[in-house]
C-alpha positions as CSV (number, residue, x, y, z in Angstrom):
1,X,0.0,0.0,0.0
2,X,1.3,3.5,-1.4
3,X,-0.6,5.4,1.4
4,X,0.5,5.3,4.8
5,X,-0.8,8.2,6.6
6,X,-4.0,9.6,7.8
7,X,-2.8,13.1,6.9
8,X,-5.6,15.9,6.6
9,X,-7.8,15.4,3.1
10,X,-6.8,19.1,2.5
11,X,-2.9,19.2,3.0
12,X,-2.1,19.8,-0.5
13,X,-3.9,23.1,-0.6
14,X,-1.8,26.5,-0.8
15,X,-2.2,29.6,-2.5
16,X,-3.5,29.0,-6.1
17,X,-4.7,25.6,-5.9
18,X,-8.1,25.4,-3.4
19,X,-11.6,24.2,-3.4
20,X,-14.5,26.6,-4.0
21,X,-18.4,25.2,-3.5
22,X,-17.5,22.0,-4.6
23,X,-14.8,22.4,-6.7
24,X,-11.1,22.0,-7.5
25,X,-9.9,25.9,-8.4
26,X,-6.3,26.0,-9.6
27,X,-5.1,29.7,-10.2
28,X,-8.6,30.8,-9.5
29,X,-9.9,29.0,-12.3
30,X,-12.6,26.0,-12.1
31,X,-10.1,22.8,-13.0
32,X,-13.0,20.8,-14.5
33,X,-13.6,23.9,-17.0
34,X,-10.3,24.5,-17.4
35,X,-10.1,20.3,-18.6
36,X,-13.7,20.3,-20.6
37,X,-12.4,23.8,-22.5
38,X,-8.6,22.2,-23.5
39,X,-8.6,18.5,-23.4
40,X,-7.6,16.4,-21.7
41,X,-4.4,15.0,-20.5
42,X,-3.9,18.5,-19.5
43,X,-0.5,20.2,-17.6
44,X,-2.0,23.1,-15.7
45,X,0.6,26.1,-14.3
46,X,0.1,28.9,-11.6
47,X,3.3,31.2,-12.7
48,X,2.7,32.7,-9.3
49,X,3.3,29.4,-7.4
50,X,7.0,29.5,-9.3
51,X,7.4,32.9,-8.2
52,X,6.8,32.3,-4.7
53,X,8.7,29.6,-4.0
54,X,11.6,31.0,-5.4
55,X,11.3,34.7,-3.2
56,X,10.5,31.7,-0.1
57,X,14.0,30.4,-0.9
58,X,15.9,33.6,-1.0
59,X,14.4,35.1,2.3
60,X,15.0,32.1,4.2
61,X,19.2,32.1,2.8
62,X,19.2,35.6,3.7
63,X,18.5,34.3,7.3
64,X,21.9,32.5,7.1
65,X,23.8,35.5,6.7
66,X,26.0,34.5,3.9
67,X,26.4,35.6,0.3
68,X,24.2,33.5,-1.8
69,X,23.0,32.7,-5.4
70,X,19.8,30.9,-6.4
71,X,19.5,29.2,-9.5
72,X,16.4,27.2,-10.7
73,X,18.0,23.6,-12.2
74,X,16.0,24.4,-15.5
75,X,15.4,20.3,-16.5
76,X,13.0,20.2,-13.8
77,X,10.4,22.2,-16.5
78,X,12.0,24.7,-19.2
79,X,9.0,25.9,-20.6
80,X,9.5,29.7,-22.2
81,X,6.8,30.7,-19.6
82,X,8.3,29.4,-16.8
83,X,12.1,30.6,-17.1
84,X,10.2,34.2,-18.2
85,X,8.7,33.8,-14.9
86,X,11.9,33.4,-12.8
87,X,13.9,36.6,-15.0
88,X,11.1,38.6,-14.1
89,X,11.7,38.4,-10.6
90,X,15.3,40.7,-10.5
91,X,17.6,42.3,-12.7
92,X,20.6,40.4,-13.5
93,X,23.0,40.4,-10.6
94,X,20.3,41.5,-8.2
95,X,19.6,40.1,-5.3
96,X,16.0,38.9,-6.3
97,X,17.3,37.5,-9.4
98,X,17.5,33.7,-10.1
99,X,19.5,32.3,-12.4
100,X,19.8,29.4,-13.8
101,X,21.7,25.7,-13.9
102,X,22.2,23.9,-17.0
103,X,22.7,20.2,-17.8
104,X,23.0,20.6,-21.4
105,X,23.4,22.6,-24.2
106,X,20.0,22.7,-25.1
107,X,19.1,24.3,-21.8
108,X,22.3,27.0,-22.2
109,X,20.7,28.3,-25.7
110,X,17.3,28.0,-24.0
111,X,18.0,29.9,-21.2
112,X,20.2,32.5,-23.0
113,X,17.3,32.8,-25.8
114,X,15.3,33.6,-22.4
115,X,16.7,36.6,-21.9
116,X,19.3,35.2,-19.1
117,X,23.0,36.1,-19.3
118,X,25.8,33.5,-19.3
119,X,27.1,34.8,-16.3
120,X,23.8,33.9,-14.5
121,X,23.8,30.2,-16.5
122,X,25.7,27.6,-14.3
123,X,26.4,24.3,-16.3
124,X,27.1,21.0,-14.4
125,X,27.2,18.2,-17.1
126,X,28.2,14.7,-17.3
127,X,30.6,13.2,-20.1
128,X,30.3,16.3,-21.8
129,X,31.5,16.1,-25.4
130,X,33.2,18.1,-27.9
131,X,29.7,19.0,-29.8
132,X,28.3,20.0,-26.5
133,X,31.5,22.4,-26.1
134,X,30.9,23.4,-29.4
135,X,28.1,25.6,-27.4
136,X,29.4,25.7,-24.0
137,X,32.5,27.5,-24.8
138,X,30.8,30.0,-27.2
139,X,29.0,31.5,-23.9
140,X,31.5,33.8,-22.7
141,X,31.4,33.9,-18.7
142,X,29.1,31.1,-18.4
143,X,30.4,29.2,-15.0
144,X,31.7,25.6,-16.1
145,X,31.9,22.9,-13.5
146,X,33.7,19.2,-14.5
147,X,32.9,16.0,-13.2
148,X,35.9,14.2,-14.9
149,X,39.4,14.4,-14.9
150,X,39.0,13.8,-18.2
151,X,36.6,16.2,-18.9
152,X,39.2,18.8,-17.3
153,X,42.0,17.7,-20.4
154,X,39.2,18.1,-23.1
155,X,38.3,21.9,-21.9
156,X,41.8,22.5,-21.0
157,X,42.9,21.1,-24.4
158,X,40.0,23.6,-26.1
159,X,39.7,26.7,-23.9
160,X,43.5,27.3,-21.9
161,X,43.3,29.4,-19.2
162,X,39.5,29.2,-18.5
163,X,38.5,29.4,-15.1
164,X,36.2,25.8,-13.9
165,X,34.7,24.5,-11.1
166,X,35.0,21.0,-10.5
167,X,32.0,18.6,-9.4
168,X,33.7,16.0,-6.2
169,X,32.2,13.1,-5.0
170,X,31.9,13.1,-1.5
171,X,30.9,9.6,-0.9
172,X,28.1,10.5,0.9
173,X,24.1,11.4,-0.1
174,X,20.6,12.1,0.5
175,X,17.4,11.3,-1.6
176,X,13.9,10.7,-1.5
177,X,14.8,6.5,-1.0
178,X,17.9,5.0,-1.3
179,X,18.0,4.7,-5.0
180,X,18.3,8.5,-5.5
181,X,20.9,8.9,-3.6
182,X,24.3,10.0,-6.3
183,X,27.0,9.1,-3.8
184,X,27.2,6.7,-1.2
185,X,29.5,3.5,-0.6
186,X,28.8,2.4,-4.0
187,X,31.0,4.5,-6.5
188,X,28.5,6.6,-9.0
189,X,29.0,8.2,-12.4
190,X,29.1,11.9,-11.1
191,X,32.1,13.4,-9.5
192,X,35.9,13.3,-8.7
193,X,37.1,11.4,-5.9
194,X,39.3,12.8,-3.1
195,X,41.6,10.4,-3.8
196,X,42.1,11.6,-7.3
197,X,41.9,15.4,-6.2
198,X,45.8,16.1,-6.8
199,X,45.6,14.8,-9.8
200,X,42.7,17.2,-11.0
201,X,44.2,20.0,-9.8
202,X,47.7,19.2,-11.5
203,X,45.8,18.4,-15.0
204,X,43.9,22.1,-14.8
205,X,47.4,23.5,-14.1
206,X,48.7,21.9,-16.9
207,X,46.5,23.7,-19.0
208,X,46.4,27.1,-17.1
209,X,42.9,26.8,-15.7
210,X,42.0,28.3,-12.5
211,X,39.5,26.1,-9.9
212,X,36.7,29.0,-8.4
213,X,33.6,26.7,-7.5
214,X,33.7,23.4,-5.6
215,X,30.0,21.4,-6.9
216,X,28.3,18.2,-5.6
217,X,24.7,17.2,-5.5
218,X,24.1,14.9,-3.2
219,X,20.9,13.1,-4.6
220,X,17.1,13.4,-5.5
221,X,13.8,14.4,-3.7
222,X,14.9,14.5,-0.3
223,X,12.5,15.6,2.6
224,X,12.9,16.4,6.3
225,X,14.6,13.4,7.7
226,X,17.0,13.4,4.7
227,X,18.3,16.7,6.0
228,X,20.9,15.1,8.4
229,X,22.1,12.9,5.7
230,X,22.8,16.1,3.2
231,X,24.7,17.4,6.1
232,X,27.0,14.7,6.1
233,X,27.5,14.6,2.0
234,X,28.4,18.8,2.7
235,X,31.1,18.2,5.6
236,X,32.2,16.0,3.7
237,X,32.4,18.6,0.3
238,X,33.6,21.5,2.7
239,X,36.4,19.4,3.9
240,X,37.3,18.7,0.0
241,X,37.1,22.6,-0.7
242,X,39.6,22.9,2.2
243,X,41.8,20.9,0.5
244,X,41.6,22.4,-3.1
245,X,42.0,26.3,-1.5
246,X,45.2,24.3,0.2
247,X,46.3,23.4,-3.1
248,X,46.1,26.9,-4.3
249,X,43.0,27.3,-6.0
250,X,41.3,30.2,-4.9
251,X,38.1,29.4,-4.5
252,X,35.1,31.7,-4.6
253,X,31.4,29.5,-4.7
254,X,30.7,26.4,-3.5
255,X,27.5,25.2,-5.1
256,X,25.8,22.4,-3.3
257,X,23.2,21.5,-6.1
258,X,19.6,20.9,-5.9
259,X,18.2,17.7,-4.9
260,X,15.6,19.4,-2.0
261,X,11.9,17.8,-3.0
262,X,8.2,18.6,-1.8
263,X,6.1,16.7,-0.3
264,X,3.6,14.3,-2.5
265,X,1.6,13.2,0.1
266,X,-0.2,14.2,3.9
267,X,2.6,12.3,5.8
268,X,5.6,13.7,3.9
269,X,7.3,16.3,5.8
270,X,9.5,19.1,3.4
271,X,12.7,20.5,4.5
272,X,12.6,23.8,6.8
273,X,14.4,26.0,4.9
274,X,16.2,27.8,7.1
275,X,16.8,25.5,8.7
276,X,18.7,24.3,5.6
277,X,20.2,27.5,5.4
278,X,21.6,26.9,9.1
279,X,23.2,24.2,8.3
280,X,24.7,25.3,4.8
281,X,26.0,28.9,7.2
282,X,27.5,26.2,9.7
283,X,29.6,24.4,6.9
284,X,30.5,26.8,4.5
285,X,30.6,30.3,6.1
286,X,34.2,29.6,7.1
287,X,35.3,29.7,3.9
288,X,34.3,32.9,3.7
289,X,32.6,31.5,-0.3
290,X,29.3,32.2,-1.7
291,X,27.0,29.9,-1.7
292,X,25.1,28.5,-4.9
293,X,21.8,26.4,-4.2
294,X,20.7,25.2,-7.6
295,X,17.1,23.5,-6.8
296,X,14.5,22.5,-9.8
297,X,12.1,20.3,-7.9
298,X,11.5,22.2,-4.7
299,X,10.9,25.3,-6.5
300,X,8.4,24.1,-9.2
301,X,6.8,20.8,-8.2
302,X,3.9,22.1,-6.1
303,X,3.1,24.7,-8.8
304,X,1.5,22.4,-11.3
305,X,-1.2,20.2,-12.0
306,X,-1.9,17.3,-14.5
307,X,-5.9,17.2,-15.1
308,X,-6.9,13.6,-16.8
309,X,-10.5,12.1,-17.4
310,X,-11.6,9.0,-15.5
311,X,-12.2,6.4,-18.7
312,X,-13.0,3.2,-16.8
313,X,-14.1,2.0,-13.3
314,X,-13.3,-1.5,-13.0
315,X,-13.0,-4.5,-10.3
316,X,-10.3,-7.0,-11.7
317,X,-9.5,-10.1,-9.3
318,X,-10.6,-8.3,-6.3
319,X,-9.1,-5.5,-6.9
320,X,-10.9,-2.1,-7.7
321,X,-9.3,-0.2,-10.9
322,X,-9.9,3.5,-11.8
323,X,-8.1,3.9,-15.2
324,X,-6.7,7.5,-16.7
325,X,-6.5,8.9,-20.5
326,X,-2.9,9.6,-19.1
327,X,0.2,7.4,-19.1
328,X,3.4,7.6,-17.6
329,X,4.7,9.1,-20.8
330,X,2.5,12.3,-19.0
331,X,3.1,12.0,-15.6
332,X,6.2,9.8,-14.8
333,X,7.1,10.2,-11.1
334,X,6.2,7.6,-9.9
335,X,7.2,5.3,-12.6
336,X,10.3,6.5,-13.1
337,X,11.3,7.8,-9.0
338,X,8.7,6.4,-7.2
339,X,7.3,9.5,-5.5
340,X,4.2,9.4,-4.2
341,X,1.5,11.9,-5.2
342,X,-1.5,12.9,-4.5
343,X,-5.2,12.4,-7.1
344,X,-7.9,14.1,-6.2
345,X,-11.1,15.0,-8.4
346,X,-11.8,18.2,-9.4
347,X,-15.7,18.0,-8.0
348,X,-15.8,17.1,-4.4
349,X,-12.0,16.8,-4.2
350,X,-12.1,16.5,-0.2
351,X,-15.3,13.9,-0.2
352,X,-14.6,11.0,1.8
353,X,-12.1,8.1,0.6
354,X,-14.5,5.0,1.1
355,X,-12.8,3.5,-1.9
356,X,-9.3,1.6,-2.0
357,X,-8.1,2.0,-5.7
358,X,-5.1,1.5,-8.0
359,X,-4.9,4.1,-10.7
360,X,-3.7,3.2,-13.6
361,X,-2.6,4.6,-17.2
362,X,-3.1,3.9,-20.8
363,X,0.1,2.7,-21.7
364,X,0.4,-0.6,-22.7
365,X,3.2,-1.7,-19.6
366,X,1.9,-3.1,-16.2
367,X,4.0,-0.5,-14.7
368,X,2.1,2.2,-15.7
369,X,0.4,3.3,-12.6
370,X,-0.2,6.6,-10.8
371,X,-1.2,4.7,-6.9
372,X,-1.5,1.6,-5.4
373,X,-3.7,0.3,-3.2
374,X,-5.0,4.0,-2.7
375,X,-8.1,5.4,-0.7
376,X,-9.8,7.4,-3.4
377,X,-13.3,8.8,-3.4
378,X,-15.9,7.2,-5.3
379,X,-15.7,8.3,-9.3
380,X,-17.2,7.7,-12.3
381,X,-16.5,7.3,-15.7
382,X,-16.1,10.8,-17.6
383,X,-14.8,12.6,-14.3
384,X,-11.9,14.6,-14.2
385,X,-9.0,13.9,-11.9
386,X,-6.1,16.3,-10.9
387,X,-2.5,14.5,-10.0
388,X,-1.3,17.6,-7.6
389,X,2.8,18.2,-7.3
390,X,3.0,17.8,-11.4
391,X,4.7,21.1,-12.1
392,X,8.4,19.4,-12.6
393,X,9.4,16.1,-14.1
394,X,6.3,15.9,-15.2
395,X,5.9,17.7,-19.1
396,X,10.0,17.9,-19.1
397,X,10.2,14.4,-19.4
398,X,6.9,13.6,-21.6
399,X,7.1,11.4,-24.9
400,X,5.3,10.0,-27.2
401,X,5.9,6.6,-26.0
402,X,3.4,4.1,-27.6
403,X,2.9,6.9,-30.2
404,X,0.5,9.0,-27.2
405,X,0.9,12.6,-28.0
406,X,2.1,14.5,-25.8
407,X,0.1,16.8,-23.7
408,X,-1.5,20.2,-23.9
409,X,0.3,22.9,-21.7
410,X,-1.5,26.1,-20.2
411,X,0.2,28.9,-18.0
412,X,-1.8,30.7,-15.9
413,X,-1.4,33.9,-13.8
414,X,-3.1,33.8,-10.6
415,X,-6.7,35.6,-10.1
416,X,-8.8,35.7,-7.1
């Protein structure tokens, strides 16, 4: 059973997603309307949810009392509307601005056709080619971090004298479950080890490059209790950014990635943010660095909505079956990561549970599944459902799997 808690019916509403005589309102517009009016499957955006989290991120750093940057990790949705959305909020170089980490070129030309400058673009890639340097390189002030040794003689070999940040591995990490964690006792494809650290630094002097920014990301989708695990995987990376600075490389940011989720369900408890910030004050202010945080999911997850139509109600071995015209292709959380997330329909969204469910998709694959074993209220064919906490990893990751289209996308701005 997916479901564990007996957490309010109501949790999951905020500002911009509520219930209003009946009915399921997202940006104060009716969701069912919204569905009927576009089609369905149907990603559904408050721009103001994006907005606010991000403003609830800075104030709670600026508790910390130490120099900062926020960047939104654009893979977790790079829709046009939603990286306008974050360069709205400050002027380059401001402190209200966000900026942005990049995993690829595609994001880098996205973001800088966006209207955000390379100085603001942070890319942290992972066996980075010549054709993605091809790009890379051409963005003049763009901050580059490595997660290779090699990677270090391919820049150095194209771009002498560059200044790099390096990404370490500091054999620790924190996720949402264990498989999401990207360092640990098992070795993982991301990072240099501080047993090759020498050797990095003597490869970048080789070439003439200068080591500013210290990376590592620790892992995926973590909550509260993963806090004291993250706090390990940074002593760990502060120790390492001892070292380099020891080794003469003056450094100036250390960026401890993304990785902090929301909650998808009643019983998940998020991260206090400052909290966070305490501890990333603790760590790093002694190094006297800025401080890059470089989240995706925590900042966009809770600000989107998938809205699907209920196209069968069906009992199957015992089991009762409520079946979606969405697939994983759509919505893949929980195929793909296993977070939990939370369905309610758009009428009545806070009736009762008397039902224990499994809701499924229409993609041919037993996998594809939204909940198990899940206490749902009673629905019928032709309802609309909303899958709450869709607003990243959700349309970034659609395909056309199965030859499904891919969904419609709307962007709202918030009304009363």
């Amino acid at each position: 059973m997916d479901r564990t808690d007996a957490a309010a019916p109501d949790w999951w509403i905020r500002p911009g997603l509520d219930v209003a005589d009946g009915h399921l309102r997202v940006a104060g517009r009716d969701a069912e309307t919204l569905a009927r009016d576009h089609g369905t499957p149907l990603y559904v955006y408050d721009l103001e949810r994006y907005r606010e989290n991000a403003r609830r991120f800075q104030a709670a750093l600026a508790t910390a009392g130490i120099p900062y940057r926020l960047r939104f990790a654009m893979k977790a949705n790079p829709d046009r509307e939603v990286m306008a959305a974050f360069r709205g909020l400050g002027a380059p170089g401001s402190p209200e601005s966000v900026g942005i980490d990049a995993c690829s070129p595609g994001e880098v030309t996205r973001a800088l056709e966006c209207g955000f400058l390379a100085q603001e673009i942070s890319y942290t890639g992972t066996n980075v080619s010549e054709r993605d340097l091809d790009v890379i390189l051409v963005a003049q002030g763009l901050r580059l971090n490595l997660d290779a040794i090699s990677q270090i003689e391919r820049v150095g070999r194209r771009a002498p004298g560059r200044t790099i940040g390096i990404r370490v591995n500091p054999a620790r990490g924190a996720g949402y479950h264990a498989g999401l964690e990207y360092s640990g006792d098992r070795p993982t494809k991301f990072g240099i080890y501080e047993d090759r650290l020498d050797e990095a630094v003597a490869t970048a002097a080789r070439h003439g490059l200068t080591i500013d920014t210290v990376h590592f990301h620790a892992g995926s989708g973590w909550l509260a209790q993963g806090l004291p695990a993250f706090e390990a995987a940074l002593a760990e990376a502060a120790r390492m950014a001892r070292r380099l600075v020891d080794l003469g490389c003056p450094i100036q940011e250390v960026n401890v990635g993304g990785g902090l989720g929301a909650p998808g369900r009643g019983h998940e408890i998020p991260v206090d943010l400052r909290t966070y910030a305490a501890v990333l004050a603790r760590h790093l202010g002694p190094l006297g660095v800025t401080v890059a945080c470089e989240p995706g999911d925590h900042l966009a997850r809770d600000a989107g909505i998938v809205l699907a139509e209920v196209v069968t109600v069906e009992d199957r071995g015992g089991a009762r079956f409520v079946g979606l015209d969405a697939g994983w292709n759509i919505s893949c959380g929980y195929f793909v990561y296993g977070f939990l997330q939370e369905i309610v329909p758009c009428r009545d969204p806070l009736a009762d549970r008397t039902w224990t469910v499994g809701i499924a998709g229409h993609i041919n694959e037993g996998h594809d599944v939204f909940a198990e074993d899940y206490p749902f209220p009673p629905v019928a064919e032709g309802d609309i459902v909303a899958i709450v906490a869709s607003g990243s990893y959700a349309q970034a990751m659609s395909s056309t799997h199965c030859l499904r289209p891919l969904a419609r996308a709307i962007h709202l701005e918030r009304r009363a």
